[in-house]
C-alpha positions in Angstrom: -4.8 -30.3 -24.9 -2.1 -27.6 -24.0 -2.7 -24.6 -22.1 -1.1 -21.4 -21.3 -1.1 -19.6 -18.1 -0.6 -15.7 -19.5 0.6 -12.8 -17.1 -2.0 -11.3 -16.1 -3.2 -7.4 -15.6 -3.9 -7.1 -12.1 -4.3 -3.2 -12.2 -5.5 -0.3 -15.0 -1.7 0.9 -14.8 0.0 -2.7 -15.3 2.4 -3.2 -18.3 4.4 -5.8 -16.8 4.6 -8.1 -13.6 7.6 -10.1 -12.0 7.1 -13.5 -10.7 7.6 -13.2 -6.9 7.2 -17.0 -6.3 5.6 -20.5 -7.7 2.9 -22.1 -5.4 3.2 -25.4 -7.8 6.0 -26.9 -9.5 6.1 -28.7 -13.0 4.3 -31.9 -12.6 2.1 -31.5 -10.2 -1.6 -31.4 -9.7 -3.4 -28.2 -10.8 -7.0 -27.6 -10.0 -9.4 -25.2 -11.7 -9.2 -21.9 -9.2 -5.7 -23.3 -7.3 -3.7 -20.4 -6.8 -0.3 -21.4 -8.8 2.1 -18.5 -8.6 2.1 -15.3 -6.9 2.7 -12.3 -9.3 3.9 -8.8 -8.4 1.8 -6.0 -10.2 2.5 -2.2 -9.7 1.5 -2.0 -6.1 0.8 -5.5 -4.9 1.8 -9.1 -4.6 -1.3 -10.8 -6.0 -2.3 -14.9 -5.9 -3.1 -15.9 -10.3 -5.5 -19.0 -10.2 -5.2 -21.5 -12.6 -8.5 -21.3 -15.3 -7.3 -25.2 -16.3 -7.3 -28.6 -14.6 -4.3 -30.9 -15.4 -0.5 -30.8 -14.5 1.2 -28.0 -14.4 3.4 -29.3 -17.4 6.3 -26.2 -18.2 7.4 -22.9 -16.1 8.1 -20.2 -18.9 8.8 -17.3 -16.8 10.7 -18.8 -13.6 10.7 -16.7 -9.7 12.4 -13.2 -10.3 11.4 -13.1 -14.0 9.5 -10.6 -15.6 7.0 -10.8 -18.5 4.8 -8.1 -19.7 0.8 -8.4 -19.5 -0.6 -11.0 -21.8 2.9 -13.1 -22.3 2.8 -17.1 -21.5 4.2 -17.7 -17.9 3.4 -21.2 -17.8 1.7 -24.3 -19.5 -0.6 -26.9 -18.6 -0.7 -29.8 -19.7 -4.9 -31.8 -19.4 -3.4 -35.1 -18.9 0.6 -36.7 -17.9 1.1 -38.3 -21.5 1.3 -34.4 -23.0 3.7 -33.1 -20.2 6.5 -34.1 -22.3 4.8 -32.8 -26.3 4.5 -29.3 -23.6 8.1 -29.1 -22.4 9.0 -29.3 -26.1 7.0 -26.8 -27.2 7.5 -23.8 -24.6 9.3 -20.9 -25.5 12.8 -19.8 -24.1 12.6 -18.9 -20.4 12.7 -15.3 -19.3 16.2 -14.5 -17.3 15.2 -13.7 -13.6 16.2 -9.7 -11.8 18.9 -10.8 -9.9 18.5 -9.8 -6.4 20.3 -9.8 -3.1 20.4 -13.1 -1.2 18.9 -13.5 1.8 20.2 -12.9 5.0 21.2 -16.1 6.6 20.7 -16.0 10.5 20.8 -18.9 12.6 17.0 -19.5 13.2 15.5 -18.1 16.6 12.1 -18.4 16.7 10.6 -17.1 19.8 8.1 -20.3 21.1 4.5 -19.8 21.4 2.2 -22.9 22.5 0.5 -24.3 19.5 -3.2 -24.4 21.1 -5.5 -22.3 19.0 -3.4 -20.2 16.7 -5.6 -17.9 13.7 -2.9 -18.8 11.3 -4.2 -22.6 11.6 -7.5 -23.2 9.9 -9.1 -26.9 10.3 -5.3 -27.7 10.9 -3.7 -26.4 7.7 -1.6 -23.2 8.4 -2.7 -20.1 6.1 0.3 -18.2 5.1 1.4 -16.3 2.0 2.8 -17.8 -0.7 5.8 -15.1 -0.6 6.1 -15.7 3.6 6.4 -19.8 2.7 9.2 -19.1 0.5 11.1 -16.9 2.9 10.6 -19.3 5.8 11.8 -22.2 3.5 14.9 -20.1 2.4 15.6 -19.0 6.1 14.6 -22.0 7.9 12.3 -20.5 9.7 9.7 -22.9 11.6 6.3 -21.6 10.8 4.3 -24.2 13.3 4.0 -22.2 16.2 3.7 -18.3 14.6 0.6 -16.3 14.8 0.3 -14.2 11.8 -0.7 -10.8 11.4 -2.0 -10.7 8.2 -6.3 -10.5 7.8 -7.8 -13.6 9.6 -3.9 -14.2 11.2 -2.6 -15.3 8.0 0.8 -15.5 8.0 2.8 -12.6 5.5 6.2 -11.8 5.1 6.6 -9.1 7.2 5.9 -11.9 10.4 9.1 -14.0 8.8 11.3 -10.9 8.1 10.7 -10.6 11.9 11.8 -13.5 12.9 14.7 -13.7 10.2 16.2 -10.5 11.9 15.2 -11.8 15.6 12.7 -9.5 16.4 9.3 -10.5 18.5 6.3 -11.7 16.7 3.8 -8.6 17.2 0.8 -10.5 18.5 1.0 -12.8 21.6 -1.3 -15.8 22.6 -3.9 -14.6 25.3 -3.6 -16.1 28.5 -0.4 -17.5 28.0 2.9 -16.4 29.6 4.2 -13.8 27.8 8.2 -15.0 26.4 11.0 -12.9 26.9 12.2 -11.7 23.3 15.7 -11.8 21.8 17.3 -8.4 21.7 16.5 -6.9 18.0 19.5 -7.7 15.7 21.1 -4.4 14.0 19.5 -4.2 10.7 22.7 -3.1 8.3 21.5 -1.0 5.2 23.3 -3.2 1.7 26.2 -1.3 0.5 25.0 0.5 -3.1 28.2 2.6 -3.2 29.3 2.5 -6.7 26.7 0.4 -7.8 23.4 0.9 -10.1 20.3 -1.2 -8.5 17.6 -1.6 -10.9 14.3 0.0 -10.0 11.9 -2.5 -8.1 8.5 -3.0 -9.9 7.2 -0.2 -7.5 9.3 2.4 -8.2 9.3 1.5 -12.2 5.0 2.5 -11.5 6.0 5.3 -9.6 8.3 6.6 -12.3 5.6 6.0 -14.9 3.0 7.9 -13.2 5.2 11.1 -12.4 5.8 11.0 -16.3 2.7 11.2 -17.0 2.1 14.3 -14.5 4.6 16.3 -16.6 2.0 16.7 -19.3 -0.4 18.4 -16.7 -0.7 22.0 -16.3 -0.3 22.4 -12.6 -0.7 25.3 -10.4 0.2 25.4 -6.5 -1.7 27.4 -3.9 -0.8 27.6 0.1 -2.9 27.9 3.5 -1.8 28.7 6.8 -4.4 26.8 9.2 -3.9 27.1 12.6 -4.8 23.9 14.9 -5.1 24.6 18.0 -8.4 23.2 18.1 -7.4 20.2 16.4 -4.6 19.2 18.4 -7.1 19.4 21.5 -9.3 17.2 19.7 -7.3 14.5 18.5 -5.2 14.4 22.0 -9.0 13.3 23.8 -10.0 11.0 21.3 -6.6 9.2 20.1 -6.6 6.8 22.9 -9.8 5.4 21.1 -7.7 4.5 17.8 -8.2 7.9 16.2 -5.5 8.9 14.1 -4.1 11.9 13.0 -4.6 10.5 9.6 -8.1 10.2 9.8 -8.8 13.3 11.1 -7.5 15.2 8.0 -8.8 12.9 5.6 -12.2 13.5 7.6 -12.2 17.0 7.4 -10.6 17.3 3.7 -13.8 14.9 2.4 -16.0 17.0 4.2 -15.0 20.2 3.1 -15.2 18.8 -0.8 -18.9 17.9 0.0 -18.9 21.7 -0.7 -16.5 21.6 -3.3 -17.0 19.0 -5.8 -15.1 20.7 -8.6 -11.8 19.8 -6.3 -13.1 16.5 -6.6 -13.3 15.8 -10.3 -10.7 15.1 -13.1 -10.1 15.8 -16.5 -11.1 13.9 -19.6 -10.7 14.5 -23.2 -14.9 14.1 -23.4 -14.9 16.9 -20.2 -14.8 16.9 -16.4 -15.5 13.7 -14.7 -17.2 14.0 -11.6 -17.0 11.5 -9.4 -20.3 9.3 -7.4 -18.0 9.2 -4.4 -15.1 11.5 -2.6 -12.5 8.8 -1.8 -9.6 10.2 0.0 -6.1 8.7 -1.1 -3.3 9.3 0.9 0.5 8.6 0.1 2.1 5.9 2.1 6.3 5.1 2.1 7.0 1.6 1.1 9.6 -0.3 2.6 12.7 -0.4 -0.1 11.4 2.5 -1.9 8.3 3.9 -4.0 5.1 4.6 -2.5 1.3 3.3 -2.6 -1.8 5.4 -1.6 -4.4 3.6 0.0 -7.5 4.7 -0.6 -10.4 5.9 2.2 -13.6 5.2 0.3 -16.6 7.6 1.2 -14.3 9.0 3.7 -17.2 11.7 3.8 -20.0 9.2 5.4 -17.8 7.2 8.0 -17.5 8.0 11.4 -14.0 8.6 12.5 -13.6 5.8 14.4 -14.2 3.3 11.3 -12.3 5.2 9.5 -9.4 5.2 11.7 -9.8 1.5 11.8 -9.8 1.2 8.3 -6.8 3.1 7.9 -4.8 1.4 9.9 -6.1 -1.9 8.0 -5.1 -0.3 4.7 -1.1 0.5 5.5 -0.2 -2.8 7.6 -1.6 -4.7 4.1 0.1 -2.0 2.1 2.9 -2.6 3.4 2.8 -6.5 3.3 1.8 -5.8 -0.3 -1.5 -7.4 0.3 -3.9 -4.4 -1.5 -6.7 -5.3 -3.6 -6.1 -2.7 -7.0 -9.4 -1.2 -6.3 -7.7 -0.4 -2.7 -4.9 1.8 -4.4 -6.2 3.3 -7.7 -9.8 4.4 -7.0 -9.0 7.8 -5.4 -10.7 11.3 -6.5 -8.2 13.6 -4.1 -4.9 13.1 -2.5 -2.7 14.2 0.6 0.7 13.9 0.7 1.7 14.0 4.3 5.3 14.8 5.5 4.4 16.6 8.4 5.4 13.7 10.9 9.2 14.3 9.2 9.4 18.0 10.6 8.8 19.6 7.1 7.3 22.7 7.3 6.0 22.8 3.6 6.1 21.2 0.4 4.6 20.9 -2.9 3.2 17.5 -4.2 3.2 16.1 -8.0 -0.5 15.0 -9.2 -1.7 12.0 -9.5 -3.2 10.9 -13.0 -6.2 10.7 -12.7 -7.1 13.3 -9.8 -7.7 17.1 -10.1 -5.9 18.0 -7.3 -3.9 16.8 -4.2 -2.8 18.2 -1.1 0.9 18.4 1.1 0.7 19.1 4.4 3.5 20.2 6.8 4.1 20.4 10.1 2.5 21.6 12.9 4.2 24.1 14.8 4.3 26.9 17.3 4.3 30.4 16.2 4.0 34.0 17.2 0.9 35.8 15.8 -1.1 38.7 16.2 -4.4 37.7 18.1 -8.3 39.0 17.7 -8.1 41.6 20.7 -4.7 42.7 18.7 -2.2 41.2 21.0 0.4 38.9 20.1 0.1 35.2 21.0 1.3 31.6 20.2 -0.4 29.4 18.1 0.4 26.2 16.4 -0.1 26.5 12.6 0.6 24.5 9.5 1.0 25.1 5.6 -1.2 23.2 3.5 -0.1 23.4 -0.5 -2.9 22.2 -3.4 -1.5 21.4 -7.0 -4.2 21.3 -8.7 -4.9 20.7 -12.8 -5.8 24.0 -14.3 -7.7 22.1 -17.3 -10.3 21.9 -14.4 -10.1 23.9 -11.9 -9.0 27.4 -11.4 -7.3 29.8 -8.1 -10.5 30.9 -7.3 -12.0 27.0 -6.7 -9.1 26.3 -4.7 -9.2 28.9 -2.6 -12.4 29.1 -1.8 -11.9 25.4 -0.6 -9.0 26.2 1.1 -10.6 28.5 3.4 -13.6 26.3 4.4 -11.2 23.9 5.4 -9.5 26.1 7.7 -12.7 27.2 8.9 -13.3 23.7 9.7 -10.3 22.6 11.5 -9.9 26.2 13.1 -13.8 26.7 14.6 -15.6 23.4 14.5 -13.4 20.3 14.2 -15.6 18.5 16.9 -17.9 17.9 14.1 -16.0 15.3 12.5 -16.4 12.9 15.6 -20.4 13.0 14.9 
């Protein structure tokens, strides 16, 4: 018997994946759950098990290839005698995306005393398909590397270190820390003159802000001064509290009041949510952008949530989401405060009512209660919002209980 291995869709929004990398290699072994090649979706590199035992017998779509959902990738062949009745019968190969080669550095590998590393598990290292396949092309020496991934798995991001000459992040405790190789420049490829197709990322992106163009979007602005917030977050950061949190906190707190800010359109009606999940925009390293997603950012303590956060954008960024960790969000907030903007309007999300950009904090002469002038640091908050659900009125009435939040009683997000 002769099996196919079909592309999988690892999100709602998938149409098509690339093949980052193959785990196994035609002829060998293939177990029933064995992870056999590692598949980039919209937002994510994903592991695709195998649903057959035998030999992995043909590769149909090889590494860089892309196939949409559904298409054969690879057969499987139940015993050796049909490997070769398999290679005859597989369909042309898909051509792969070229890409860039990779950088080729003399190998430097800071050294770290094996003793108890998280990466090794009953002595078997864990590491990423996609890291393994970087190390091999770079010669990088995995033995001896803590990983930063979940449970110190190894992920790419800990080679690209290394490739570059940069310092593994984490260090072995009670070891002698090792002096680290001075950072090599990092020189951006040269793209003058030259048309670089769009990474799977930024072809999902581009899909989704087509889709926003059928919405009828309207934009409304807040000036929220955060005085009080500032003070807040400068006693309580030291304990892992971010800035992030703190807004999602207080935006998920404020639609408790508001769940009409919280719902979506549908062609049946207005879908309202069991649960305010708070997505927030993250930049991706080599373009796009992924929004993690805060579940029930309304009923966790800031200090969870903080952690979480910071969970959610290191495996964002090393591409290790879960879909439900990137598509499950009711509200958004686009954040480009940190950049100096002072305000900005953001495109919705499909899927959401309404999202929410936030600009920079700043200094600024105002006219105080006793009717003096004063400074106070203020920023501009912009909704878009879908006007198929909800109207000026919704949104500004949210608007102002969020300022009154943040303004008079943001100590109440730490209980």
């Amino acid at each position: 018997m002769i099996y196919e291995i079909f592309m999988p869709a690892l999100s709602s929004t998938m149409t098509e994946g690339k093949i980052v990398s193959w785990v196994k290699s035609p002829g060998d072994r293939v177990v029933k759950g064995e992870t056999v090649v590692v598949v980039e979706s919209d937002k994510a590199d994903m592991d695709v098990e195998s649903f057959y035992e035998g030999f992995l017998a043909a590769i149909v779509v090889p590494a860089g290839g892309v196939a949409p959902v559904g298409a054969a990738i690879a057969l499987v062949a139940e015993t050796e005698a049909e490997i070769a009745q398999a290679k005859a019968t597989q369909p042309a190969p898909a051509k792969p995306i070229p890409e860039p080669a990779p950088q080729k550095l003399a190998p430097s590998t800071p050294v770290i005393t094996t003793a108890e590393l998280p990466s090794k598990r009953n002595g078997r290292t864990i590491i990423s398909p996609r890291a393994r396949k970087l190390a091999k092309e770079n010669n990088v020496d995995l033995s001896n590397i803590r990983g930063s991934g979940p449970h110190g798995r190894i992920i790419a991001e800990d080679v690209e270190a290394l490739i570059v000459q940069k310092p593994v992040a984490a260090t072995i405790p009670n070891k002698a820390p090792v002096a680290a190789p001075k950072p090599a420049p990092v020189v951006a490829a040269d793209t003058a003159g030259k048309v670089v197709p769009l990474t799977t990322l930024q072809n999902a992106v581009v899909r989704n802000m087509l889709a926003s163009l059928t919405i009828p979007a309207f934009h409304v602005g807040y000036t929220i001064t955060t005085d009080a917030l500032d003070k807040l977050y400068k006693q309580i950061k030291q304990k892992g509290v971010t800035m992030t949190a703190l807004l999602a906190k207080a935006v998920a707190v404020s639609l408790q009041k508001h769940p009409i800010m919280n719902a979506y359109y549908t062609e049946e009606g207005i879908n309202y949510p069991e649960s305010i999940n708070i997505a927030v925009a993250v930049a991706m390293p080599g373009g796009g952008l992924i929004t993690p997603v805060l579940a029930k950012a309304d009923q966790g303590d800031i200090y969870s949530l903080s952690r979480t956060w910071k969970d959610l954008v290191e495996r964002a960024r090393s591409k290790q989401l879960q879909p439900a960790e990137y598509t499950t969000g009711t509200f958004s907030i686009s954040n480009l405060g940190m950049f100096g903007v002072d305000r900005f309007d953001a495109i919705l999300n499909p899927g959401q009512g309404a999202i929410m950009a936030v600009g920079a904090s700043r200094p600024q002469v105002v006219a105080t209660e006793d009717g003096l002038m004063g400074v106070r640091s203020q920023m501009q908050v912009n909704l878009t919002c879908d006007h198929r659900v909800i109207y000026g009125a919704d949104a500004a009435s949210f608007l102002k209980d969020l300022a009154e939040l943040i303004e008079n009683n943001p100590q109440s997000l730490t209980l």
